[in-house]
N, C-alpha and C positions, 0 to 999 in steps of 0.2 A: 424572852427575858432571861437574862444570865444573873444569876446571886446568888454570893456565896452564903448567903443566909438559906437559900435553897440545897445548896451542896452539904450543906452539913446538916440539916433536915434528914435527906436523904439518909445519909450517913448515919444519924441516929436512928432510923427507921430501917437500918438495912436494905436498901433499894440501891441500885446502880443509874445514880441520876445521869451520867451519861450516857449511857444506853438511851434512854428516852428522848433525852438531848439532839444528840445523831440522828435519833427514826426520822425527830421532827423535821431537823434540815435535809434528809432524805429525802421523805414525802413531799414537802413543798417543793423544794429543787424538782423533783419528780415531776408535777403538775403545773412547772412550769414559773413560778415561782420562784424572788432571789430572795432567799431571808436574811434579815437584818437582824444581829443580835444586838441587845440595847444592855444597859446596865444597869444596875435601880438607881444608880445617881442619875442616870441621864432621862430613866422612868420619870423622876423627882423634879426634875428640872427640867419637864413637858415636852421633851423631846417628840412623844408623839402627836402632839394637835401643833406645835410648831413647824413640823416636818410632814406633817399631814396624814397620819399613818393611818388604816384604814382596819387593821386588825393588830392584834398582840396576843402570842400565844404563851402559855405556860405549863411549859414541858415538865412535869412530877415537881412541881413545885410547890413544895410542902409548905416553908416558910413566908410568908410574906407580914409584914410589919403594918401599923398603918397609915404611915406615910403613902405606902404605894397601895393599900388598898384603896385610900381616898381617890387618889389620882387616876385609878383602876377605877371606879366609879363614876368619877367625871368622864372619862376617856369612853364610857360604854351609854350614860346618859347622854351624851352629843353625838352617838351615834356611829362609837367606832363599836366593834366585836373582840368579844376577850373568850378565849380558845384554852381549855386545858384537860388532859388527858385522864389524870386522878387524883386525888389528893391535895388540889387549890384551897392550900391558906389552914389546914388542921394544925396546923402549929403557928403563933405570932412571930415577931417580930424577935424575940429571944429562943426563940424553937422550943416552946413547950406547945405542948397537946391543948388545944383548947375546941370546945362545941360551943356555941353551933363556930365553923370558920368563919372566917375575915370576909369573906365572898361567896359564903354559901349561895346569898339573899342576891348577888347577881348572875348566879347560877341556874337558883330557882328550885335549891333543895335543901332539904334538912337531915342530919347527921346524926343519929344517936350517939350517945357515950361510950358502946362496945364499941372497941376499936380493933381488937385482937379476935374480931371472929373470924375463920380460917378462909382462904380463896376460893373461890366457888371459878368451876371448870365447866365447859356446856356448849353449846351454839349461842351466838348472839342473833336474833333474828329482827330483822326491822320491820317497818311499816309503812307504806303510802305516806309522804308528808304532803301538808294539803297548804295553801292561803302565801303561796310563794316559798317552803319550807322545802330542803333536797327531799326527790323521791328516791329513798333506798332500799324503797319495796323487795327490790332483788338480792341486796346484803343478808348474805347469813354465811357467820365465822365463827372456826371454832378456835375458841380462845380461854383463859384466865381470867377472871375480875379479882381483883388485888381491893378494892374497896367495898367490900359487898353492903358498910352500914347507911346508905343513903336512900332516901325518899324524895320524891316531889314536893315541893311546895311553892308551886306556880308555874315550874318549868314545864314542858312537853318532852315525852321521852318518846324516840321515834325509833327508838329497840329495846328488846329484852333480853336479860341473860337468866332463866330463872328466877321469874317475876324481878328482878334486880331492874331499875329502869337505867337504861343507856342512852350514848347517843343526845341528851339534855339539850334542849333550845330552850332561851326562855329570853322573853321581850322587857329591857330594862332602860326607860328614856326614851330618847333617838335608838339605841343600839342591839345588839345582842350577845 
């Protein structure tokens, strides 16, 4: 998903949402994968259960409105998968800061109010996924967490970074 409601998100938050942007078309290209970038008007105007999409990812997309949270919900209730890296929906629709986010609840976590607690730096270490869930057992990366204020609340984290849970699946409808 491309919006500029996310680019100025960023922006306010100091993050290089292009950077994230790129990795993602990277990675997927990588794995063999063509990704499509869509636009929140064409989000809006169901571009993806018309066209049949099957995933939607969201690359540091801080902003989202809730037009397209809705439609991000119906989209993962019938069974498509919504993908995002950090920071999914901490700010509305007008890019203010708000808890719990727009999509915590399809996430399958919960956000405290500190939002300025500093990055936490470590191994990410996974774990056996079980009941048809990737096994990443063998993943561990040394990396940053740029979001360190998040909990569970339904989700399954199938890594840690310093008790921080990663890695978040959680079953929402049809989807995930």
């Amino acid at each position: 998903l491309h919006s500029q409601r996310a680019v100025r998100g960023s922006y306010l938050l100091d993050y290089d949402w292009s950077r994230s942007f790129q990795a993602w078309i990277d990675v997927l290209s990588d794995l063999g994968y063509n990704p499509r970038v869509i636009s929140t008007r064409q989000l809006e105007d169901g571009v993806l259960e018309k066209e049949g999409f099957k995933m939607l990812v969201l690359p540091t997309v801080y902003a989202i409105g809730k037009n397209e949270a809705e439609t991000m919900k119906s989209f993962v209730k019938n069974g498509g998968a919504l993908v995002a890296d950090f920071g999914a929906g901490v700010m509305n629709g007008r890019c203010q800061l708000q808890v719990p986010g727009v999509v915590d609840g399809l996430f399958g976590i919960k956000r405290d109010a500190e939002t300025d607690k500093p990055q936490v730096s470590g191994t990410l270490r996974c774990v056996q996924g079980s009941d048809g869930q990737p096994n990443l057992a063998d993943l561990s990366l040394n990396t940053s967490l740029p979001e360190v204020n998040v909990t569970l609340d339904g989700g399954k984290a199938l890594g840690h970074l310093e008790k921080i849970p990663c890695v978040i699946l959680n079953a929402f409808g049809d989807g995930k």
